[in-house]
C-alpha positions as CSV (number, residue, x, y, z in Angstrom):
1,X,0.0,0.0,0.0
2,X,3.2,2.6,0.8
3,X,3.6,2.3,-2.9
4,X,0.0,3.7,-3.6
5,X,0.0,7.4,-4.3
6,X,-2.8,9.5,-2.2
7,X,-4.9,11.1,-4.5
8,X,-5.6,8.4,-6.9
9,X,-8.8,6.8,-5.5
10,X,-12.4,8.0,-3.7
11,X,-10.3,9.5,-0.9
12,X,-8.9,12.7,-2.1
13,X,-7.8,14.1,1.4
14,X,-5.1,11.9,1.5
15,X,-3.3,14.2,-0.8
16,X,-4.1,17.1,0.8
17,X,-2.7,15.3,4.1
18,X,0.7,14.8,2.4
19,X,0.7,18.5,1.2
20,X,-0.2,20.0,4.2
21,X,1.9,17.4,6.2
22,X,4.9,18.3,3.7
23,X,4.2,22.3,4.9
24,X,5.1,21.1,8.6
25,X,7.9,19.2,7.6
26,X,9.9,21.9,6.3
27,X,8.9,24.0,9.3
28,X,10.0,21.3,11.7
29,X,13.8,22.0,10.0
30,X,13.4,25.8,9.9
31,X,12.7,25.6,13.9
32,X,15.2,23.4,14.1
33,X,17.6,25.8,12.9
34,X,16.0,28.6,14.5
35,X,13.3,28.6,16.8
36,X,11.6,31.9,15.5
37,X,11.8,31.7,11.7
38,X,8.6,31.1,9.9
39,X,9.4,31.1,6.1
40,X,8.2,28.2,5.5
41,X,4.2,29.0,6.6
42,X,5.0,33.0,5.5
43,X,5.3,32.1,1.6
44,X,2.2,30.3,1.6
45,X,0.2,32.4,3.7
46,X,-2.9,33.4,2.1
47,X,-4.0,37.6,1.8
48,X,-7.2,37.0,3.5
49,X,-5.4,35.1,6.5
50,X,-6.6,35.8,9.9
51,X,-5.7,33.8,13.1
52,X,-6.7,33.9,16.6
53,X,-3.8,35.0,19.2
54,X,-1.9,32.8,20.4
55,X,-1.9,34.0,24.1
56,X,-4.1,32.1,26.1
57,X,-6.3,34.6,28.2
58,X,-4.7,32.6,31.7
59,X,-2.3,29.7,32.3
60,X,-3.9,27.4,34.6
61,X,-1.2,25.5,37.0
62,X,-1.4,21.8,36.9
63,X,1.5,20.8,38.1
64,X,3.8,22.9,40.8
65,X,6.8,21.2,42.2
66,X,10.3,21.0,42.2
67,X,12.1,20.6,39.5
68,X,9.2,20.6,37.1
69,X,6.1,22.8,36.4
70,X,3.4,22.2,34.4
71,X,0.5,24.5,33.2
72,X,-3.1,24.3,30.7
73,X,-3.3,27.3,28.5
74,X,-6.6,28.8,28.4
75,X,-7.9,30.8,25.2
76,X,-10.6,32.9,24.7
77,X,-10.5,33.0,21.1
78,X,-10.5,36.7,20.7
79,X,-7.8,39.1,19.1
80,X,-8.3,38.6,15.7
81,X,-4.6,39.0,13.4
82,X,-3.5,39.4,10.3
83,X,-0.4,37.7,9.3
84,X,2.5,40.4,9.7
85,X,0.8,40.6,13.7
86,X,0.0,36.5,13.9
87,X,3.8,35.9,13.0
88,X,5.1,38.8,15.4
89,X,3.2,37.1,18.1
90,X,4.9,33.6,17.2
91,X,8.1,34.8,17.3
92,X,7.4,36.1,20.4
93,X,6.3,33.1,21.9
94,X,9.1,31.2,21.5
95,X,11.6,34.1,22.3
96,X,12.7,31.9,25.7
97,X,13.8,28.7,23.7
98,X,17.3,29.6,22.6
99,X,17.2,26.1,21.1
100,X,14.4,23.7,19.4
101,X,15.5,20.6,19.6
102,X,11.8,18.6,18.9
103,X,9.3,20.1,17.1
104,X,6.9,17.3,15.5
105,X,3.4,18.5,13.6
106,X,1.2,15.7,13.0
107,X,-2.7,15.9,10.9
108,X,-5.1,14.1,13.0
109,X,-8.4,15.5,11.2
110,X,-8.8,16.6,7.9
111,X,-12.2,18.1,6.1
112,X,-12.8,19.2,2.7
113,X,-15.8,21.7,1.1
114,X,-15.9,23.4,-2.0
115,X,-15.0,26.8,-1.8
116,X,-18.7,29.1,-2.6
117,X,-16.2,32.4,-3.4
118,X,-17.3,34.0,-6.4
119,X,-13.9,33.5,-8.0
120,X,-13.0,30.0,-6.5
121,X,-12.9,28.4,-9.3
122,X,-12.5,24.6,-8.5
123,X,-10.6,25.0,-5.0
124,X,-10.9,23.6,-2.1
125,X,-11.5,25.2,2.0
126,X,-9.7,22.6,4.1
127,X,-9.8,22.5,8.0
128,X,-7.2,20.5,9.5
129,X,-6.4,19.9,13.4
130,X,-3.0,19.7,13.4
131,X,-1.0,18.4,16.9
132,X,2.2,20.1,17.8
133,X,4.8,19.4,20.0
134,X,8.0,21.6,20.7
135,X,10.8,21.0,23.2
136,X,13.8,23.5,23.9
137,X,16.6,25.1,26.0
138,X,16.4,28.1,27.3
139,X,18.0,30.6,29.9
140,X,16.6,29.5,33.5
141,X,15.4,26.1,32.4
142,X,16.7,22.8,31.5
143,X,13.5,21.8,29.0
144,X,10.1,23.0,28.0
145,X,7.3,21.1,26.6
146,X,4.9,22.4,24.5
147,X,2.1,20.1,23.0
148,X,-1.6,21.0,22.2
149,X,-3.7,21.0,19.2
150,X,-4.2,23.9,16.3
151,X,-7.4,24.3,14.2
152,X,-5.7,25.5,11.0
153,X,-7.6,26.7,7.7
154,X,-6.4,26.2,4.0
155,X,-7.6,26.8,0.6
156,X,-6.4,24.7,-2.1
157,X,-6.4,25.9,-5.4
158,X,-7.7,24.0,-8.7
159,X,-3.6,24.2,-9.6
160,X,-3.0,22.3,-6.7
161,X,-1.6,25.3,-4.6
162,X,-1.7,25.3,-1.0
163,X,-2.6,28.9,1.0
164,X,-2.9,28.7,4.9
165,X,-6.2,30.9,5.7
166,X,-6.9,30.6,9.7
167,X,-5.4,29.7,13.0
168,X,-5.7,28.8,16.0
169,X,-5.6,27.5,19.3
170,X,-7.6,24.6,20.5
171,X,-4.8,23.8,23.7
172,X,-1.9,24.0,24.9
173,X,-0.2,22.5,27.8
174,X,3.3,23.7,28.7
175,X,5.8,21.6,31.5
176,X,8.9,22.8,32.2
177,X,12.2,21.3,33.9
178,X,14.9,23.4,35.6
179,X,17.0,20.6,35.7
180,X,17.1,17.2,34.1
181,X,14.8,14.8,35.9
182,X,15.8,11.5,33.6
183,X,18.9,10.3,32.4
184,X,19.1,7.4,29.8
185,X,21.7,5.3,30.6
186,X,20.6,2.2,28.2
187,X,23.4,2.1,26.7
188,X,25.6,1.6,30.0
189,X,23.5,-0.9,30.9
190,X,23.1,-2.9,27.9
191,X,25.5,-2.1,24.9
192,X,27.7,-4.9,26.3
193,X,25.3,-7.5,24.8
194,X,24.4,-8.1,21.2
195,X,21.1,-8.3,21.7
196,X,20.7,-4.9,22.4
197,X,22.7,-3.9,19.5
198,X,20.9,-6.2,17.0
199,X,17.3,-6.4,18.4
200,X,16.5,-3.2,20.6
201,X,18.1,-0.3,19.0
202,X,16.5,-0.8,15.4
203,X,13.0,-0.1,17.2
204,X,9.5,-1.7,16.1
205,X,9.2,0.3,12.9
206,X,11.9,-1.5,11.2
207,X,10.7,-4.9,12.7
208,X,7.6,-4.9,11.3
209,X,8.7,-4.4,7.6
210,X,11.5,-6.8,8.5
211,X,9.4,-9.5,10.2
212,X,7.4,-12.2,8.8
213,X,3.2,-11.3,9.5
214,X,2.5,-14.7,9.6
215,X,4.3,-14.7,12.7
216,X,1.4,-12.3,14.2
217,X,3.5,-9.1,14.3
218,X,1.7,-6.3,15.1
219,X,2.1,-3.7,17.6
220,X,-0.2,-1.2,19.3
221,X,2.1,-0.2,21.9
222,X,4.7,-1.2,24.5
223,X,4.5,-4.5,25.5
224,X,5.8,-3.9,28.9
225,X,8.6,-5.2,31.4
226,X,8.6,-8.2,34.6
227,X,11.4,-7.2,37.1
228,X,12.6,-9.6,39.8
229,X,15.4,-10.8,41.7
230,X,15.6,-14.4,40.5
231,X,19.2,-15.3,41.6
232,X,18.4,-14.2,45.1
233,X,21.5,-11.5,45.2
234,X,19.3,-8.4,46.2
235,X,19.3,-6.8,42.5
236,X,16.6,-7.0,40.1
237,X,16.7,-8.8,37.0
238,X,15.0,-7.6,34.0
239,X,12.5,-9.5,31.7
240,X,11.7,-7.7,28.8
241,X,8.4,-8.6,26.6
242,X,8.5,-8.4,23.0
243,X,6.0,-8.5,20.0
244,X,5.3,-12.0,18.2
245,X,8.3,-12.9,16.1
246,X,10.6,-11.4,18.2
247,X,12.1,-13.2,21.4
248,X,11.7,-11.8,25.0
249,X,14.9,-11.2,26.2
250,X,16.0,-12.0,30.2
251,X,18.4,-9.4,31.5
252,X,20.3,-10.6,34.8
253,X,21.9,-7.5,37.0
254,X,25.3,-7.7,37.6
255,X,25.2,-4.9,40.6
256,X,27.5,-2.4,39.0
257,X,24.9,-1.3,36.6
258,X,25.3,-3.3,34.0
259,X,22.6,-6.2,32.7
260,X,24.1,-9.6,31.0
261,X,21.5,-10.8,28.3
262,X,20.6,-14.5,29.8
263,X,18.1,-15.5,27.2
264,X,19.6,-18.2,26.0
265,X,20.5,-19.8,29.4
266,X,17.2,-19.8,31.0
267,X,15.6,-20.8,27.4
268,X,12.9,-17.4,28.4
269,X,13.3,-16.7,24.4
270,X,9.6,-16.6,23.8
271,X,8.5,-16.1,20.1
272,X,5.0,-15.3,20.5
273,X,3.3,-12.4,21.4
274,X,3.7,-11.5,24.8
275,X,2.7,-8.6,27.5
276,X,3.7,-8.2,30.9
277,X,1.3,-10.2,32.5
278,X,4.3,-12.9,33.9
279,X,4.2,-13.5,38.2
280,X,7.9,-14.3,38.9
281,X,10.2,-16.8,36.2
């Protein structure tokens, strides 16, 4: 099916997901780059664009402690801008990131309607809810979070050109971190064993256009982790579940922070689909 184009069958809006997604994609480099650059929307922004601000009217606290904080935007849906004001505001907005190091755009609804304009022609309104997530550096914090939802507006023309005509906010929730509060230290644990090289770090997208189906796999999310002391030496062992056609894989702790992959010794290798739903070994 990946070798289907959109736009050839009954379901049109496909193609206007890949042009729209396509939009974000350069955007996601610009920020990238530079957290307050907006070429990419600026040179398709349509002359009767207006968008709602992006200030929320309050920031509601839902989380207050110490090292992170976490707040709900809330938005009135008032202050009506055109686009020189809109894009002001943005770059204002993200003035404390010096650095964007995630910024991810994905369509989760897509409508289409003919456009009624006089001089429409054979285009297309298209009202998209796009999620957004953003996470930077900045002076006086570690990390911030951003990740709500925008209602975004687009015309697209019987030439097949794109033209962003509305925005804005459905939510936003913001957390932020002084300091870091994880550290991933996978690879100190397990790069010493082959099976974390070979098997874990390739991640399920590759395994499932690598892996037979007929071996069942399929995967709608994690499929979780046992942990026990089964050699009695006060540290935790690690069983780790695995979608069908992959084997579970038995981590034993060595105490110094390390994990030795013991599959194959206590024959745990299970093929089949499996969750972590196991009591003990």
């Amino acid at each position: 099916m990946r070798k289907v184009p959109a736009g050839f069958d009954e379901f049109i809006t496909e193609k206007y997901q890949d042009q729209v997604a396509a939009v974000f994609s350069e955007w996601s480099s610009q920020l990238l780059h530079s957290p307050r650059t907006t070429a990419a929307l600026e040179k398709i922004v349509a002359a009767d664009f207006s968008g709602e601000s992006l200030k929320p009217s309050a920031w509601k606290p839902v989380y207050e402690g110490s090292p992170l904080q976490v707040w709900k935007g809330q938005f009135a849906g008032e202050a009506m801008l055109r686009a020189n004001n809109f894009f002001v505001e943005w770059r204002s907005s993200v003035s404390a990131f010096d650095k964007i190091i995630t910024a991810e755009f994905q369509v989760t609804s897509i409508h289409s309607m003919p456009d009624a304009s006089p001089a429409s022609g054979q285009s297309q309104l298209l009202d998209t809810v796009v999620r957004f997530e953003l996470v930077g550096s900045g002076e006086g914090f570690y990390l911030e979070q951003r990740v709500g939802q925008w209602e975004i507006s687009w015309r697209h023309s019987a030439s097949g050109e794109l033209k962003v005509r509305g925005w804005k906010v459905l939510e936003e929730t913001r957390g932020r971190s002084k300091t870091p509060v994880f550290v991933d230290v996978a690879k100190q644990a397990f790069g010493g064993n082959h099976s974390y090289r070979s098997q874990f770090l390739h991640g399920t997208d590759y395994w499932r256009t690598v892996v037979d189906g007929a071996s069942g796999i399929d995967i709608y999310g994690h499929n979780g982790i046992s942990v026990a002391d089964i050699d009695g030496d006060g540290f935790d062992e690690l069983y780790v579940c695995q979608p069908a056609g992959l084997p579970n894989r038995l981590f034993r702790n060595r105490g110094d922070g390390t994990f030795e992959d013991i599959t194959e010794l206590s024959g745990l290798g299970v093929l089949e689909h499996c969750v972590r739903n196991l009591r003990g070994f």
